[in-house]
N, C-alpha and C positions, 0 to 999 in steps of 0.2 A: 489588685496587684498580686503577682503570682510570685511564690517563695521559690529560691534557687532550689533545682532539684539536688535531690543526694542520692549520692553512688555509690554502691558497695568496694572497698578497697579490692575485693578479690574479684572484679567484673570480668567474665570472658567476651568478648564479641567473637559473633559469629565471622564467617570467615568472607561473607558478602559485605557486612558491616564495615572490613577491614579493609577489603579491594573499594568502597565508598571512601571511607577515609584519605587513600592513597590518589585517588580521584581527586578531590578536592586538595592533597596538598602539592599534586602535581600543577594543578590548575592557579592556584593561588600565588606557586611561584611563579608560575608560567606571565600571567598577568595583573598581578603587585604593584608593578612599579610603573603600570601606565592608567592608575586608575580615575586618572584627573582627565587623562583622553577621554575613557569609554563613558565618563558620568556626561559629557558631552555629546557623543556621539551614539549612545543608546536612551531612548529615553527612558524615563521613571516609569514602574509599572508596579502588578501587582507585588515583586517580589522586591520592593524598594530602589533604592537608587541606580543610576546607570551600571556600574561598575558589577551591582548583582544581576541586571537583567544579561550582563554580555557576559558573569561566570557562568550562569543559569543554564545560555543557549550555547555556552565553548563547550559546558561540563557533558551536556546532553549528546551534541556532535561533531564535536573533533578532539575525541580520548580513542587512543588504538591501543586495541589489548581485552579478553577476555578476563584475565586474570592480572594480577601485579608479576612483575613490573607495565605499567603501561607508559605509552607514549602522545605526543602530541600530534596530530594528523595537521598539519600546518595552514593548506589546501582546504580544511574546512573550516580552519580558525575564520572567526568576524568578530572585525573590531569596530563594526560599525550596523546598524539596523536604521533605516530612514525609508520616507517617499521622494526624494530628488533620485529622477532616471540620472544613471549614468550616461547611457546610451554610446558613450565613446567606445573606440579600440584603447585599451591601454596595454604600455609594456613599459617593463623597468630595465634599463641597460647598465652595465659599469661600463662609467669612461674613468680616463687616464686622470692622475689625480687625487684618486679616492674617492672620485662622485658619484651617482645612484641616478640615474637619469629615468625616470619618469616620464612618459609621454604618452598625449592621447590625442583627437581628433575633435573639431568643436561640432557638435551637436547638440541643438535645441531640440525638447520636445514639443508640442503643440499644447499640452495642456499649460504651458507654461509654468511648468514646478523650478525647471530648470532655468539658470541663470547666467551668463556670462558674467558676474560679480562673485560667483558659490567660488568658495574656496578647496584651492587644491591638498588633499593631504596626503603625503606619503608616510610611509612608517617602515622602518627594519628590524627585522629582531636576528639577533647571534645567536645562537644555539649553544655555542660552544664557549660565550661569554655569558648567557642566560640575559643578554643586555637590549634592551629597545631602543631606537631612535626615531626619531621623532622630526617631521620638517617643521621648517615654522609656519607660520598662518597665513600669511601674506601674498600667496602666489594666486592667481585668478583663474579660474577655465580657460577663460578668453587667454591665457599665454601660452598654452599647448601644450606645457613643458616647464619640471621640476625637477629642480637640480638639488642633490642632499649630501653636505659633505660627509662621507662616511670614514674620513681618518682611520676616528678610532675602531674598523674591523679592517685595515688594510689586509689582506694576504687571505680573508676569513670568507667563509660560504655566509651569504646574510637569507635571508625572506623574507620578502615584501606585500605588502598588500597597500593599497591605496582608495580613498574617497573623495566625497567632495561634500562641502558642509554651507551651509547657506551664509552670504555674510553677514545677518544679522545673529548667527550662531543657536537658530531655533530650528533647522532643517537639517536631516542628513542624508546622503545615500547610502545603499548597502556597500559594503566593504569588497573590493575585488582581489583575489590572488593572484600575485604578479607573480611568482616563481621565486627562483634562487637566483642570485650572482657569486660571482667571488671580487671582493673590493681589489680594484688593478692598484698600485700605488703611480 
C-alpha cells in the first residue's frame, strides 16, 4: 500500500502542468453529469471505468486551444466507442414543439453486429446551460426515428450526437455528430 503523497505548501506548477489542469477541469465539467451514460457506452479498459476511458479519448481530442483558456471542439466529442456499424444517414431536426428529431435510414450489415432490436440514442448538450439530455432507451433502429422532448433549451442552440447500443446493453456504436439546432418552441 502506498502513503498519500506530501506537497510542499509553497508548490509552483509549471505552466504546462496548469494548462493540464484546466484540461481536465474543462472536461470534467463538460461530462460530469452523464457519467452513467459513457460507463455504458465506453467499455472498461486499461484506464478503468467507462466514464475514464471517454474523459481519456474527449481529453486527448476534442480540447481547442494551445494555451488556457481552452474550449470544447463539440464535432470531435464521443460519447460513445463500440463494434455495432452504424452504417445509417443520420440527421437531428428541431420540430415545432420543443422536439429534436433524430432520424436515420434502416441498414443491416452483413456481418450481422447490427440489429433491428439495437437501441436508438440521442443526446443534447446546451452550452450555454452546460446541461445534457438524454433520450430514453426504448426507441428501436427498426423505427427510423427519435423524437427528444427538448422543453427545457426552448429558444437555445443545443448539440447533438447520437448512437445506437445493443439491446442486451453489452454493444455499442461509435457516437455520430449531428450538429446544432436551435429548440423551436
Amino acid at each position: 500500500m502506498r502513503s498519500k503523497p506530501v506537497y510542499k505548501k509553497n508548490r509552483t506548477f509549471s505552466s504546462k502542468q496548469l494548462d493540464q489542469q484546466e484540461k481536465f477541469k474543462l472536461m470534467r465539467s463538460f461530462l460530469g453529469s452523464i457519467d452513467y451514460l459513457l460507463n455504458l457506452s465506453f467499455k472498461r479498459g486499461k484506464n478503468g471505468s467507462g466514464f475514464q476511458e471517454a474523459f481519456s479519448e474527449n481529453i486527448k481530442n476534442a480540447i481547442m486551444g494551445e494555451v488556457a483558456p481552452f474550449s470544447v471542439d463539440y464535432e470531435k466529442v464521443k460519447l460513445s466507442h463500440g463494434n455495432i456499424p452504424v452504417l445509417s444517414l443520420i440527421g437531428c431536426v428541431a420540430e415545432t414543439g420543443n422536439m429534436a428529431k433524430f432520424s436515420w435510414n434502416l441498414q443491416l450489415d452483413q456481418g450481422r453486429k447490427a440489429s433491428e432490436a439495437d437501441r436508438a440514442i440521442g443526446v443534447l448538450y446546451c452550452p450555454e446551460d452546460n446541461l445534457f439530455l438524454t433520450s430514453e432507451f426504448n426507441t428501436r433502429r427498426s423505427d427510423l426515428e427519435l423524437l427528444v422532448d427538448a422543453a427545457m433549451f426552448t429558444g437555445k442552440e443545443v448539440h447533438s450526437w447520437f448512437f445506437f447500443l445493443s439491446d442486451n446493453e453489452t454493444q455499442v456504436s461509435d457516437s455520430r455528430y449531428t450538429g446544432t439546432i436551435t429548440v423551436a418552441p
